[in-house]
C-alpha positions as CSV (number, residue, x, y, z in Angstrom):
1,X,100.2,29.8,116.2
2,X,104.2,30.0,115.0
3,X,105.3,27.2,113.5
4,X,109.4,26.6,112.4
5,X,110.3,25.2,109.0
6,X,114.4,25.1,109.2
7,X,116.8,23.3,106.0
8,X,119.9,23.8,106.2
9,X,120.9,27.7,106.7
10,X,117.3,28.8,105.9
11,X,114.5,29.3,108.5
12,X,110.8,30.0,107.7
13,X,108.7,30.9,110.1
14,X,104.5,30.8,109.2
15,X,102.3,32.5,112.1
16,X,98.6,31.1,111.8
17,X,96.1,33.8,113.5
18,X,98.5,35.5,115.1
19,X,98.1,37.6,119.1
20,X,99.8,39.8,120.3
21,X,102.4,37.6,122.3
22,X,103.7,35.9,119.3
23,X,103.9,38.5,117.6
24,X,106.2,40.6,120.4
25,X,107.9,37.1,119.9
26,X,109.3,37.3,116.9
27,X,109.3,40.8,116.7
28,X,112.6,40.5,120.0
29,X,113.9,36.9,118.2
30,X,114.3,38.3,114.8
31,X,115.1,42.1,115.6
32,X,112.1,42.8,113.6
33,X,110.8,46.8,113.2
34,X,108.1,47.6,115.9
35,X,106.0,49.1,113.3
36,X,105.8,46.2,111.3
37,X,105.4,44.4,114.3
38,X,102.3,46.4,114.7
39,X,101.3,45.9,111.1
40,X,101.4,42.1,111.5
41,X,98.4,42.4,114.3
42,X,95.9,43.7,112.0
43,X,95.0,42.8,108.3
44,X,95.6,45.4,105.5
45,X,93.1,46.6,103.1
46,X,95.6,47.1,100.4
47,X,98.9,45.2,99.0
48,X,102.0,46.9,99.7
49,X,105.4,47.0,100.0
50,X,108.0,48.4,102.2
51,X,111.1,48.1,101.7
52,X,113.4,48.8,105.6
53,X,117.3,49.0,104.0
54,X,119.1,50.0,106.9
55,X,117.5,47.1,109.0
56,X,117.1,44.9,105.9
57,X,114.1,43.8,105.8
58,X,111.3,44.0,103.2
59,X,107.9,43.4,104.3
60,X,104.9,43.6,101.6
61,X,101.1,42.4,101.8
62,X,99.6,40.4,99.8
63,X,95.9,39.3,99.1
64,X,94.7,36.0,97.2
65,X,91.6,34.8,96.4
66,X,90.3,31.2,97.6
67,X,87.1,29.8,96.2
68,X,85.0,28.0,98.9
69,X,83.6,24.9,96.9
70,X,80.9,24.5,100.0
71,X,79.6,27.8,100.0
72,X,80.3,28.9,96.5
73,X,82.0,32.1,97.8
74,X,85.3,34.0,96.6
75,X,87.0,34.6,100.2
76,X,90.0,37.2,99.8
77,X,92.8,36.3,102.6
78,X,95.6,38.3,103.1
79,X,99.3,37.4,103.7
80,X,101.9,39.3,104.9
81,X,105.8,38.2,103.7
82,X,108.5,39.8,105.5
83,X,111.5,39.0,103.9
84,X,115.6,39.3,105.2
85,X,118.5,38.0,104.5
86,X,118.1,34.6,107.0
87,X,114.8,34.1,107.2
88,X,111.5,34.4,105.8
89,X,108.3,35.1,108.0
90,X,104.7,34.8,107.1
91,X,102.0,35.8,108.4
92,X,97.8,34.9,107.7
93,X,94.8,35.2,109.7
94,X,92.9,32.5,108.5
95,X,94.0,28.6,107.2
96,X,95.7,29.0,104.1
97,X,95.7,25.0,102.5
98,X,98.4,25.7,100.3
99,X,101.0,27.0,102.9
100,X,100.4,23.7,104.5
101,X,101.0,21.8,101.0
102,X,104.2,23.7,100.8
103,X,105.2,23.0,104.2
104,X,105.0,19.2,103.2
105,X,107.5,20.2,99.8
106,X,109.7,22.5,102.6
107,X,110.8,19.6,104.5
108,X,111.3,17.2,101.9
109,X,115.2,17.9,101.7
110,X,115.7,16.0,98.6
111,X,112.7,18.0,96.4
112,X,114.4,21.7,98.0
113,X,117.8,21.0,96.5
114,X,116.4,20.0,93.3
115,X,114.5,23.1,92.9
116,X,117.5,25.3,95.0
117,X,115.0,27.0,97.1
118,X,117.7,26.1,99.6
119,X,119.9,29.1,98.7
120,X,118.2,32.2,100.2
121,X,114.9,33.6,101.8
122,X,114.7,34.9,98.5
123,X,114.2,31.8,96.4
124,X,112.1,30.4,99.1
125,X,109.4,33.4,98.5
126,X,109.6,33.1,95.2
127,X,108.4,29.3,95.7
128,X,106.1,29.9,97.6
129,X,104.6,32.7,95.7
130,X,104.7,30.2,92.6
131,X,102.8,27.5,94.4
132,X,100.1,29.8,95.4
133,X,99.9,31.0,91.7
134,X,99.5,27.2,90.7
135,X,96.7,26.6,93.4
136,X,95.0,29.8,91.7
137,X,95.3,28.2,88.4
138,X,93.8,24.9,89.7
139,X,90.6,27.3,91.5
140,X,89.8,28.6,88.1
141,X,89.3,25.7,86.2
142,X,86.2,26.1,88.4
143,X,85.4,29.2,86.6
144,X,85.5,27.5,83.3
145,X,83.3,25.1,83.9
146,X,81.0,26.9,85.0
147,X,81.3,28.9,82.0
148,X,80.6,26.1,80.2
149,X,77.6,24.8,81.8
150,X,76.3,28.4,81.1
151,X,76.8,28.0,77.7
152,X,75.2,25.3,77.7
153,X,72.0,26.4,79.1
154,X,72.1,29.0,77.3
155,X,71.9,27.2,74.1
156,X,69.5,24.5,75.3
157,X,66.7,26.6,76.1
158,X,67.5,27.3,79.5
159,X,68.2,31.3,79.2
160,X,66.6,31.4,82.7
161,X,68.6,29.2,84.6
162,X,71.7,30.8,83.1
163,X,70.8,34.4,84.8
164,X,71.4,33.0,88.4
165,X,74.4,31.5,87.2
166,X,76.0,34.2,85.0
167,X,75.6,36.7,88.0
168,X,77.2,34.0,90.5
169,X,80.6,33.5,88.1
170,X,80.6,37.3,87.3
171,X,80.8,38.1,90.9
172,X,83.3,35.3,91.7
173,X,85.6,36.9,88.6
174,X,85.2,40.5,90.2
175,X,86.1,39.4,93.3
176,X,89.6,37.4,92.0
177,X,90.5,40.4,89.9
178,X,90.1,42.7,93.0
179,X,92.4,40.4,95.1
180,X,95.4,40.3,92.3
181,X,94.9,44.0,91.4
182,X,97.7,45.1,93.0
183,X,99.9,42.5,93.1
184,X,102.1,43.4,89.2
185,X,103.4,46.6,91.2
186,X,103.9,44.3,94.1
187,X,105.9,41.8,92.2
188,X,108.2,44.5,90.5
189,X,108.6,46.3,93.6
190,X,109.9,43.5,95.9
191,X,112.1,42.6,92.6
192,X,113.9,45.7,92.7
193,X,114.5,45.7,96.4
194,X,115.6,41.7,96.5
195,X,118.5,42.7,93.7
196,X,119.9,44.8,96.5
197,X,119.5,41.4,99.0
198,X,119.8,38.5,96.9
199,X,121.7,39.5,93.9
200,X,120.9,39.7,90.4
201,X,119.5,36.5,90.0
202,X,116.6,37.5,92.1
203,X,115.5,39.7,89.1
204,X,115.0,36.5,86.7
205,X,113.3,34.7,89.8
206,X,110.6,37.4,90.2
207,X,110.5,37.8,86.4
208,X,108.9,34.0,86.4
209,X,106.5,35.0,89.1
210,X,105.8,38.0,87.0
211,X,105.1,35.9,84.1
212,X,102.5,33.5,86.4
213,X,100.8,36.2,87.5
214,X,100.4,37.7,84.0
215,X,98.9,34.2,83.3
216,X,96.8,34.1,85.9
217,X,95.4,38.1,85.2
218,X,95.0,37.6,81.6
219,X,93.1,33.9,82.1
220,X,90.9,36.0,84.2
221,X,90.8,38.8,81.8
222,X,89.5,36.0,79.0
223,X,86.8,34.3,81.3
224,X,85.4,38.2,81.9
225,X,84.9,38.6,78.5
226,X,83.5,35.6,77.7
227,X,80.9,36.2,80.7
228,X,79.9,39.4,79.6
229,X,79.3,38.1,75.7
230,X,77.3,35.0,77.2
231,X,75.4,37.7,79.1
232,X,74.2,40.0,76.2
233,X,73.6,36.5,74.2
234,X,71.2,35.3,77.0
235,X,69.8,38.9,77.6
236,X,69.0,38.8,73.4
237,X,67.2,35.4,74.0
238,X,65.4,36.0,76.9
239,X,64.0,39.9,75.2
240,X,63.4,37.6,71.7
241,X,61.2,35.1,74.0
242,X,59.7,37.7,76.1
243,X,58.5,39.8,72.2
244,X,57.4,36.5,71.1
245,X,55.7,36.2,74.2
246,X,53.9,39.3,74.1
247,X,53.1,39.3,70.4
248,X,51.2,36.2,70.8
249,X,49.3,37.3,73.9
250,X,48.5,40.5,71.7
251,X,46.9,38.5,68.8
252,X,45.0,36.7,70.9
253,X,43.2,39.8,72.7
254,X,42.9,41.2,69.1
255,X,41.1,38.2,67.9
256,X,38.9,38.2,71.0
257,X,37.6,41.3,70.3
258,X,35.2,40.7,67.7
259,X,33.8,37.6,69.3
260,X,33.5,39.8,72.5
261,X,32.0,42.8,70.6
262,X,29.0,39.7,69.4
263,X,28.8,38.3,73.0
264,X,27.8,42.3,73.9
265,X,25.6,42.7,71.7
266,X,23.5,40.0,72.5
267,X,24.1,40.0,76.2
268,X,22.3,43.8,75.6
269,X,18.8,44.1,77.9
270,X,16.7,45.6,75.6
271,X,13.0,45.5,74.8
272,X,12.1,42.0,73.1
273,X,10.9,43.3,69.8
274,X,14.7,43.6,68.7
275,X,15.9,40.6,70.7
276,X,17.6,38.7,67.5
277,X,17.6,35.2,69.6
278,X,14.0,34.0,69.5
279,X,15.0,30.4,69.5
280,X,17.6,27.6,70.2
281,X,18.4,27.7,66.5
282,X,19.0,31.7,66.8
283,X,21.4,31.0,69.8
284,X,23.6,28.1,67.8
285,X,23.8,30.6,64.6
286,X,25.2,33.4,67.1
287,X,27.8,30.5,68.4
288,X,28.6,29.9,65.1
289,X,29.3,33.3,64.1
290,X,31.4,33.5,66.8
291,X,33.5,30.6,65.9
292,X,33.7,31.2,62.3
293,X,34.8,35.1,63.4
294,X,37.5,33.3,64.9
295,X,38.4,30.9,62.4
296,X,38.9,34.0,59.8
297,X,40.9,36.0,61.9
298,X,43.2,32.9,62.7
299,X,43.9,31.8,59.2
300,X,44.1,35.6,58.5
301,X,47.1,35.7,60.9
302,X,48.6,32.5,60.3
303,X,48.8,33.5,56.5
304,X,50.5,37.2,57.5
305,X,53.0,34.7,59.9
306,X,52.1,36.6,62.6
307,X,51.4,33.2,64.4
């Protein structure tokens, strides 16, 4: 789906899912490179840039993170910016929300002089790059709190719990970092190639967006460290619970073993002239040596503070 934003002498055009007919669209409207045109029909693994001078266009890839609050799921979705002196196209293959957010700010005439984004397709990417940076912002306040509520199960007993969810925010951080991986070179790439389109004042522009995602890396950065100390504090706990665990199943056993050696013995089938039990008196002495064997060894280990 193409869809026209147009202010003034700037033109952005967003393509949603794109087919092959809109893209051999644009590619004849714009006098776009067929090979990009090619590019545009299939997603990238990597970011990149590419930077066509004699036609005078640059055209990079891009990949950002979105958190899906319904599935709990880090979905990577790639966007494709190419980038001339009239216009600026993008392209994404599924619904980005904040591109429609943007599209609101785009045509609100008054807000686009304010913030001059009216000048070039320049200053429009670098908007639209910054808005995306803020909506990434706003998704990992997510990863706080949940870095928070692991904390706090961690230090209210619940070391348990906080395994399913230490694994669950680790893997959400992986997966952001791998989506903004590449995009420093990115930034300073497409900087270097807009001072040859836009002017100098390109450089400060993509400086700023440098600067956010810096933010955004080192934020992310923080909350990975954070994770991994919560996760050797819980995996102390839970090996501290699990010792104690065992040490106390050990002392019992240990102070079953006498009382079990006396069951044995008298459970023996031998000949009646050594059978010790003779009476119902015999049999309570035998239970009470059994419980006061018991008794000893307890307030033996209570005393050591093995218990």
């Amino acid at each position: 789906m193409i869809t026209k934003f147009k202010q003034k002498n700037l033109t952005w055009i967003d393509i949603e899912k794109p087919n092959r007919n809109e893209i051999i669209e644009i590619v004849d409207e714009y006098k776009i490179p067929k090979l990009i045109g090619e590019e545009l029909l299939t997603e990238t693994l990597k970011s990149k840039v590419d930077y066509y001078e004699k036609e005078g266009f640059i055209y990079l890839v891009m990949h950002f993170p979105f958190i899906d609050p319904k599935e709990r799921v880090v979905i990577e979705k790639e966007i494709d910016f190419i980038i001339s002196k009239d216009f600026l196209i993008t392209t994404h293959y599924q619904t980005i929300d904040p591109f429609f957010d943007f599209s609101k700010i785009f045509q609100n005439e008054s807000i686009l002089e304010r913030n001059n984004v009216n000048q070039n397709p320049g200053y429009l990417f670098f908007y639209i790059l910054k808005h995306l940076y803020k909506y990434l912002d706003n998704q990992l306040d997510g990863v706080a709190v949940n870095l928070e509520k692991i904390e706090n199960d961690i230090y209210n007993g619940k070391e348990r719990d906080a395994v399913n969810s230490i694994s669950y925010t680790n893997r959400k951080i992986i997966k952001i970092k791998k989506a903004i991986s590449f995009h420093g070179d990115v930034i300073k790439s497409v900087e270097s190639a807009g001072v040859d389109m836009f002017g100098s004042g390109f450089s400060f522009s993509m400086s700023m967006i440098f600067s956010e995602y810096n933010k955004i890396n080192s934020n992310i950065n923080w909350y990975k460290e954070l994770l991994n100390d919560m996760r050797d504090t819980n995996d102390t706990l839970l090996t501290t619970k699990t010792n104690e665990t065992i040490k106390t199943l050990t002392i019992i056993t240990f102070m079953m073993l006498p009382i079990t050696l006396i069951t044995q013995v008298f459970g023996m089938n031998v000949s009646d002239e050594i059978i010790l039990i003779q009476t119902i008196s015999d049999f309570f002495v035998v239970i009470g040596a059994m419980v006061l064997t018991g008794l000893v060894m307890f307030v033996y280990f209570k005393n050591k503070k093995w218990l």
